[in-house]
ZASEKOL-987423 format. One line per 4 residues: number of its first residue (from 1); their letters; for each residue x, y, z of C-alpha. Coordinates in steps of 0.2 Angstrom, whole numbers. Layout:
N
NUM = a = X:Y:Z | ...
END
This chain:
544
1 = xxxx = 38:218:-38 | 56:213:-34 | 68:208:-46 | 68:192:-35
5 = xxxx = 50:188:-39 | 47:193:-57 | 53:176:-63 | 38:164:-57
9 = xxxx = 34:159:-74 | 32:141:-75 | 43:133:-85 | 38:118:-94
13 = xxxx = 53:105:-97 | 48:94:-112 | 63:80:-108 | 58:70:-124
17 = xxxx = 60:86:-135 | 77:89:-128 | 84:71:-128 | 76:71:-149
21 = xxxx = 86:88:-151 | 102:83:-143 | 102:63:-148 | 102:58:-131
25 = xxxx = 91:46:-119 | 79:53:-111 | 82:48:-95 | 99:54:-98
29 = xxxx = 90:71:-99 | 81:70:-84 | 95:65:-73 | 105:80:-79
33 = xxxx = 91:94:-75 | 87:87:-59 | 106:86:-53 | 106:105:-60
37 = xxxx = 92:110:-49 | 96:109:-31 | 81:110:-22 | 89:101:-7
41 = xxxx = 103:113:-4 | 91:129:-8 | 81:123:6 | 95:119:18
45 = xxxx = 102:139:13 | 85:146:17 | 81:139:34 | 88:138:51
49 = xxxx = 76:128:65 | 83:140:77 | 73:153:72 | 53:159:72
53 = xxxx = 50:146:58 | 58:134:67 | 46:134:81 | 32:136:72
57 = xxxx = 35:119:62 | 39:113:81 | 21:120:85 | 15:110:69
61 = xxxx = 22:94:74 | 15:93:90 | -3:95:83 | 0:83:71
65 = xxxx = 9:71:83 | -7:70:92 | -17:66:78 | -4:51:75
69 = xxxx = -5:47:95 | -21:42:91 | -16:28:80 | -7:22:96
73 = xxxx = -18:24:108 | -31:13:100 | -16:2:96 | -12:-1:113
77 = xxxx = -29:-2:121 | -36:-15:109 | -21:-24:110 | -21:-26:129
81 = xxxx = -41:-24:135 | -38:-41:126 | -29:-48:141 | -45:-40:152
85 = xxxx = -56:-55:160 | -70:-42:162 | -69:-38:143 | -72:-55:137
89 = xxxx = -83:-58:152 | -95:-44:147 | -95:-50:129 | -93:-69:131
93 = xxxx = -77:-72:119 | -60:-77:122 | -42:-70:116 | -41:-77:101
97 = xxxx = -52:-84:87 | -64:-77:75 | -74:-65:86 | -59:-54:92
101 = xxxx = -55:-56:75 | -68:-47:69 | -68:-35:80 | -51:-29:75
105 = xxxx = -55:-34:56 | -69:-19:59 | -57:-4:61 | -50:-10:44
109 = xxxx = -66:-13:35 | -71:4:43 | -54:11:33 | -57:2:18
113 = xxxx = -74:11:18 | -70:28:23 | -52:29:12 | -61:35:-4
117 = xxxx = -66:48:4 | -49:55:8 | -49:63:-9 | -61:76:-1
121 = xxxx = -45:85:4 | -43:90:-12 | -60:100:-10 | -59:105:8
125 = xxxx = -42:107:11 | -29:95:21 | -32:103:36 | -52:100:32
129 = xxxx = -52:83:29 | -41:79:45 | -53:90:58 | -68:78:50
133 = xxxx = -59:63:53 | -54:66:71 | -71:71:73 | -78:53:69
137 = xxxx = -63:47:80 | -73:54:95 | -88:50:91 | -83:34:90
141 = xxxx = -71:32:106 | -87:34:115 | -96:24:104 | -85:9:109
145 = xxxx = -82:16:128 | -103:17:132 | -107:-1:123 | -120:-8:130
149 = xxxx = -118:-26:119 | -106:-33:104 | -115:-25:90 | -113:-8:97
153 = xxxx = -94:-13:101 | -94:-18:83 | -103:0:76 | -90:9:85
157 = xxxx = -76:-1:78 | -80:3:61 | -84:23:65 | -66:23:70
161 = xxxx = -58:14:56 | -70:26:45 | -62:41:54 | -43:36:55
165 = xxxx = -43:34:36 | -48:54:34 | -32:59:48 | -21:63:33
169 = xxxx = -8:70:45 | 6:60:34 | 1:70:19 | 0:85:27
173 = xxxx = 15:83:37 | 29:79:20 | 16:93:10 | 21:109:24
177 = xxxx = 39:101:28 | 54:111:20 | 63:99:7 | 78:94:15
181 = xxxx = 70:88:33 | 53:80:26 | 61:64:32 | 68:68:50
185 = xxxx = 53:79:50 | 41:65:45 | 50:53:57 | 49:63:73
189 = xxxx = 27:66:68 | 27:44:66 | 38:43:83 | 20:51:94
193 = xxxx = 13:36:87 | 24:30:101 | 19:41:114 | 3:38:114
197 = xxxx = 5:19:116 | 17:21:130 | 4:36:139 | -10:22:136
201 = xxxx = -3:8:139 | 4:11:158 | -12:18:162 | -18:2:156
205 = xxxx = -7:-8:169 | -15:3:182 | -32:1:176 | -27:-19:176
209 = xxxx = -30:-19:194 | -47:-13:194 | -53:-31:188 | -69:-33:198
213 = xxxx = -79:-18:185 | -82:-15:167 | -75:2:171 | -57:-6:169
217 = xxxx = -60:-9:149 | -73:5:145 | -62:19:155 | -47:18:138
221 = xxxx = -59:15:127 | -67:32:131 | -50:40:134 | -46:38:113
225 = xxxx = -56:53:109 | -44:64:120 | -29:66:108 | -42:68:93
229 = xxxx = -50:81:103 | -35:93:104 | -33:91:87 | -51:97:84
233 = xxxx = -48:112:97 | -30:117:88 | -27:111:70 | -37:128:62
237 = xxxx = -25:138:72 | -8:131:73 | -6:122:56 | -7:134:38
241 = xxxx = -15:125:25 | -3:116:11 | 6:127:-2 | 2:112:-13
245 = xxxx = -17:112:-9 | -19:131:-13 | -10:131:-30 | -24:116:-35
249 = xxxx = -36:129:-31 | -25:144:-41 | -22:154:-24 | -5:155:-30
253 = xxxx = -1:171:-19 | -6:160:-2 | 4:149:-8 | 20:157:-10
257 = xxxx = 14:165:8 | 14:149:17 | 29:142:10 | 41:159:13
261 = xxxx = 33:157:32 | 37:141:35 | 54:138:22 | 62:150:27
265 = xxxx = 72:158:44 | 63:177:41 | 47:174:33 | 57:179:17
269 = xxxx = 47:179:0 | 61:184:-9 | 74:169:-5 | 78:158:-19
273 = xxxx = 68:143:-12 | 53:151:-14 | 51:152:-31 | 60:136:-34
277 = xxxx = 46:128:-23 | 32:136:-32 | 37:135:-49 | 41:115:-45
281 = xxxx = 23:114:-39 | 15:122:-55 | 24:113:-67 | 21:97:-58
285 = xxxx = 3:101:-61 | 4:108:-78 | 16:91:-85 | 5:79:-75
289 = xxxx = 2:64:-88 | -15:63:-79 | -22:79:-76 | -30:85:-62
293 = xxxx = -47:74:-61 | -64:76:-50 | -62:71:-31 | -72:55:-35
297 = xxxx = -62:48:-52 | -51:35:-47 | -49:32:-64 | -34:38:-67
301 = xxxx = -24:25:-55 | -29:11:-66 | -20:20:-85 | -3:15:-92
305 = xxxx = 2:33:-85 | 1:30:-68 | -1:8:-65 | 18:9:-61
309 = xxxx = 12:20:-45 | -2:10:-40 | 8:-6:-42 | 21:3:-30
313 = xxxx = 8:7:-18 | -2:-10:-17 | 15:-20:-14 | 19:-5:1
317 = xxxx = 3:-7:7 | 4:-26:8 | 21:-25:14 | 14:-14:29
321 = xxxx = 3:-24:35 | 8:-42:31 | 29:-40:39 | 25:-49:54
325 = xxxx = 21:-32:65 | 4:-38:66 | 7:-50:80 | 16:-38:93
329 = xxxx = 2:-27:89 | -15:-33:91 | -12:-50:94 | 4:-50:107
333 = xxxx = -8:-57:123 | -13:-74:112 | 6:-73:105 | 12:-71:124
337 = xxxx = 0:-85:130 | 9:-97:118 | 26:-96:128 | 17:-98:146
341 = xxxx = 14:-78:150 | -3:-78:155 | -5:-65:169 | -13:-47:163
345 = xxxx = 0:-37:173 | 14:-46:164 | 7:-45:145 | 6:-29:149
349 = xxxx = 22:-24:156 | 30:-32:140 | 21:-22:128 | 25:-7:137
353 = xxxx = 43:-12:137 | 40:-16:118 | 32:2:115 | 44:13:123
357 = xxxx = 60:5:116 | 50:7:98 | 47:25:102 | 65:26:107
361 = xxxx = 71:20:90 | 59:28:77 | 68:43:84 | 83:37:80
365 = xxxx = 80:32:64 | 69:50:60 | 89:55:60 | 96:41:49
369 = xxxx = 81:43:35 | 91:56:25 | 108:49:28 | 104:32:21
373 = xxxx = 93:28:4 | 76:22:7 | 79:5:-3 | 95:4:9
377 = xxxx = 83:3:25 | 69:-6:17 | 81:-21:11 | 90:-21:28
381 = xxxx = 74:-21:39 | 68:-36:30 | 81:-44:32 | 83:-40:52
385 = xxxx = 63:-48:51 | 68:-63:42 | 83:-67:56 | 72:-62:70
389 = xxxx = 56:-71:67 | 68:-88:64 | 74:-86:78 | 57:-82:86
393 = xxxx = 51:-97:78 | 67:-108:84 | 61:-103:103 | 45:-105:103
397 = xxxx = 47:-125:94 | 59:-128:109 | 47:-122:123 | 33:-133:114
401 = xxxx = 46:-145:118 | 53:-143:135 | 43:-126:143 | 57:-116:151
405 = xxxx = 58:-100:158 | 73:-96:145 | 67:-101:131 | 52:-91:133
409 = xxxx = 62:-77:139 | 74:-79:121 | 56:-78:111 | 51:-62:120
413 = xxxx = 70:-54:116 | 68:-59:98 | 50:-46:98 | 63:-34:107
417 = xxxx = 74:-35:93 | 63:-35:79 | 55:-20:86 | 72:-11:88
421 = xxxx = 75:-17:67 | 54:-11:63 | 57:6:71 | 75:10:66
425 = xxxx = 72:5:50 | 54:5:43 | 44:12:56 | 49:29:47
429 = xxxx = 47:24:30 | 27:20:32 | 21:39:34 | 33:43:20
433 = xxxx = 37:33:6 | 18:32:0 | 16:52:-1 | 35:54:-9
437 = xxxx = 27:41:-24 | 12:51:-28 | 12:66:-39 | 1:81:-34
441 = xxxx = -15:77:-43 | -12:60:-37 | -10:62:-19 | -26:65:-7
445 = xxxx = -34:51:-19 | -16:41:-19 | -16:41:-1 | -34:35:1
449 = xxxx = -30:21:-15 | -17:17:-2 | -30:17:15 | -40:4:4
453 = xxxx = -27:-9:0 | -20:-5:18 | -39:-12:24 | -41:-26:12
457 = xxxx = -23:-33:19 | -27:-27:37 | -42:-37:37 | -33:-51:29
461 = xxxx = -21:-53:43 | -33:-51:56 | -45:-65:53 | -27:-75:50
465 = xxxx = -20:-70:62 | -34:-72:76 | -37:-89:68 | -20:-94:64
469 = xxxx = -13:-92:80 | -29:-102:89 | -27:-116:77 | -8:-118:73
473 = xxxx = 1:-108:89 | 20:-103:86 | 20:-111:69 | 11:-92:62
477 = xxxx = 29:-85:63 | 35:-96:48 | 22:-88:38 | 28:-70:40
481 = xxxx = 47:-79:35 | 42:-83:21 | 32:-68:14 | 48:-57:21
485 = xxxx = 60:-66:8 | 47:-66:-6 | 45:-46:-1 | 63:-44:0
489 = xxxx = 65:-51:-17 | 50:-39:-24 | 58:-23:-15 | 75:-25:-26
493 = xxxx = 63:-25:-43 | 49:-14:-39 | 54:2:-27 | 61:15:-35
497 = xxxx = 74:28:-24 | 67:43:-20 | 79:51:-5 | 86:71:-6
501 = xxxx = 71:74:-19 | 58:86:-18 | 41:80:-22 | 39:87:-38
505 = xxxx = 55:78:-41 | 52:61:-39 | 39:64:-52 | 50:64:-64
509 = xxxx = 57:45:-60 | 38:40:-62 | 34:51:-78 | 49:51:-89
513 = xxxx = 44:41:-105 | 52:24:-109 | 64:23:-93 | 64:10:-78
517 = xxxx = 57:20:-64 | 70:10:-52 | 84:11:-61 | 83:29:-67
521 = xxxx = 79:34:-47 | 96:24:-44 | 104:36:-60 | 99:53:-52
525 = xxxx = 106:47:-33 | 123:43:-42 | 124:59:-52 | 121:69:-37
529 = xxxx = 132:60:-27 | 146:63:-41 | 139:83:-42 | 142:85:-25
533 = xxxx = 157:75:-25 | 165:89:-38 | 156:102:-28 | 169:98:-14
537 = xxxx = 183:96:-23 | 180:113:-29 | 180:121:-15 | 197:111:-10
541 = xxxx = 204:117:-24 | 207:100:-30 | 208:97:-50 | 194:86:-54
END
């Protein structure tokens, strides 16, 4: 073995003994070792993305963008088959109220269900759990596509809420991604969440003008199981299993395969990342405060080790769902028929419009993920919602009053806006945050933990929604004003930093005993800042 490789001995740091040896803090401990240990410069010195690596880990991205397409695909054709005569028609309900609400709430009750069972990527691999999910994806775009009557419609809704809580693709996606681009890595996989709306939704404005057959709404429907499909036919071939995964099951030697393959410019086993890497991931497992624990214990969420997490996740989660997105989603058409824009083609046309400039700037901010602090973009999307949905709310109150072309025009600018805000901002953060929070015998149950709250809320703001808007119009806007400030508050308090860390990293915010996860995140960001600060001055020949 090479001199570069006999050192893979894990080593255990005790930061509590250290800090009692030295008479220090121990938080003061663990923001000196973690500044020491560069992960994120390591990484950035072992790999070029011009290279073979590099386009493998484009290869990567585009399987797993089209299992995120298929998020978007569904979200554009439920979201406008709603403003389909010949689907209400053939099921006898209208655009808004407690039927469509149901129907919608179905694909989160179908996630609620089916996210416990996410932790079976602990068992058969990420890769495993993501080909069974895309699987019950197809089934069920047929399912919903071939309905013969509502209850059948209904089935299929939940089928696919069950099998889009098992697509795990945001896992796997920050798991296999070298440290120093998982977040412009992660960013540009959510961004095919875009590209799937935008392909469906302008076949859906073409589909709008076959409006005298029930071919016009089943013809989408069936259509969501193509993305899936490739990912079925590819995912076993393109995409290695995670480094992370295969040290859980003590293939240690896979692992250190995979991650020189895909860290690094030649393949290199022997560059300084990849023991870095591997020694991180064992320790992480070895200094877990909750062990590694049965595919079926959840147990382990609800301790004093590890409530801080969960507490984290459940406000993300809520924060998700209830920011106001909800409405230029899978509700825009009943939105759009409270400002006078009735017509199919129009409602349509719009959210096309809204889509493709939301895919336009979740590319732009996959680039500004790592150059600004995650707390930095939380806080300033909130506050972009806040202004934006006042405004909304100002326009819609004055068309109520005097209906005018302009100020319905204004109220659709103001989603334009707040779309710009949600995907330079947010839209980035939502495939992210939740994984970088979790620790490695946390995650595959974490991120289903996570599906289940994301349900109960989604389900929450459907029926609300649906009978919100049927029953006080416009007025639904105030509601998502006031649960942004109450957010924005709760985010200062309660989200901890976690930008330029590796995973294994952050857990070290979360386990270090006696400190304030938020504040000892914001410790660690300034001491690095200071190190690097040095660093450069060093190299200037500066005194410092």
């Amino acid at each position: 073995m090479s001199a570069e490789n006999k050192d893979l001995t894990v080593v255990h740091h005790d930061d509590v003994a250290t800090a009692q040896k030295l008479g220090v803090a121990v938080d003061e401990v663990a923001v000196n070792r973690l500044t020491e240990d560069d992960m994120n410069k390591a990484s950035q010195e072992a790999l070029h993305l011009r290279s073979w690596t590099g386009f493998r880990i484009f290869l990567i991205i585009i399987v797993m963008g089209f299992n995120q397409a298929g998020y978007g695909i569904d979200w554009a054709v439920i979201g406008n088959i709603n403003s389909y005569q010949t689907w209400h028609d053939y099921f006898h309900f209208e655009n808004s109220g407690p039927i469509l609400g149901t129907i919608n709430a179905l694909m989160q009750i179908g996630t609620f269900c089916g996210a416990p069972f996410l932790a079976l990527s602990d068992v058969i691999g990420r890769r495993g759990v993501n080909f069974v999910g895309n699987l019950l994806v197809v089934v069920a775009a047929l399912t919903q596509g071939l309905a013969p009557n509502l209850p059948c419609f209904m089935i299929g809704r939940f089928i696919l809420g069950f099998g889009t809580a098992l697509c795990s693709s945001s896992q796997y996606m920050a798991e296999i991604a070298p440290v120093h681009l998982r977040g412009r890595l992660v960013g540009v996989f959510g961004a095919c969440f875009q590209i799937g709306s935008i392909v469906m939704i302008g076949a859906l404005m073409g589909f709008s003008e076959m409006n005298h057959t029930n071919w016009q709404w089943r013809t989408p429907l069936i259509l969501q199981g193509v993305a899936p499909l490739i990912v079925l036919c590819t995912i076993y071939f393109v995409c290695p299993e995670s480094p992370r995964y295969y040290v859980m099951k003590g293939q240690t030697e896979k692992a250190r395969a995979v991650i020189a393959k895909y860290m690094t410019s030649n393949s290199d086993p022997n560059a300084r990342i990849v023991p870095m890497v591997l020694a991180q991931i064992e320790e992480s497992l070895e200094s877990s405060r909750t062990g590694v624990k049965a595919a079926w214990d959840f147990r382990p969420f609800f301790t004093r080790a590890v409530g801080y997490r969960t507490f984290v996740l459940l406000i993300y989660s809520i924060f998700q769902q209830w920011n106001g997105g909800g409405i230029i989603g899978y509700y825009l058409s009943p939105a759009l028929d409270t400002i006078g824009i009735t017509k199919s083609i129009d409602q349509i046309g719009i959210n096309l419009g809204l889509t493709a400039i939301y895919f336009v700037f979740t590319a732009f901010g996959a680039w500004l993920i790592d150059i600004y602090r995650r707390r930095t973009l939380i806080f300033a999307g909130l506050i972009t919602f806040i202004l934006c949905q006042t405004a909304a709310t100002i326009t819609s109150w004055q068309y109520s009053l005097h209906a005018t072309t302009a100020t319905a025009a204004l109220t659709v600018l103001w989603m334009f806006i707040y779309q710009i805000c949600s995907a330079t901002l947010i839209a980035t953060m939502h495939n992210l945050y939740p994984v970088e929070i979790l620790s490695l015998p946390l995650r595959a149950k974490g991120m289903g933990l996570y599906s289940v709250f994301q349900g109960a809320a989604g389900v929450v703001q459907s029926y609300g929604i649906s009978v919100g808007i049927n029953k006080v119009g416009y007025k639904i806007w105030v509601v998502y004003i006031v649960y942004n400030v109450v957010q924005l508050v709760a985010s200062y308090f309660i989200f901890p930093e976690t930008s330029k860390l590796s995973l294994e990293e952050i857990d070290t915010i979360f386990e270090t005993p006696g400190a304030n996860p938020v504040k000892l995140s914001l410790r660690i960001q300034e001491a690095k800042k200071e190190r690097k600060r040095a660093e450069q001055a060093e190299e200037r020949g500066d005194v410092v």
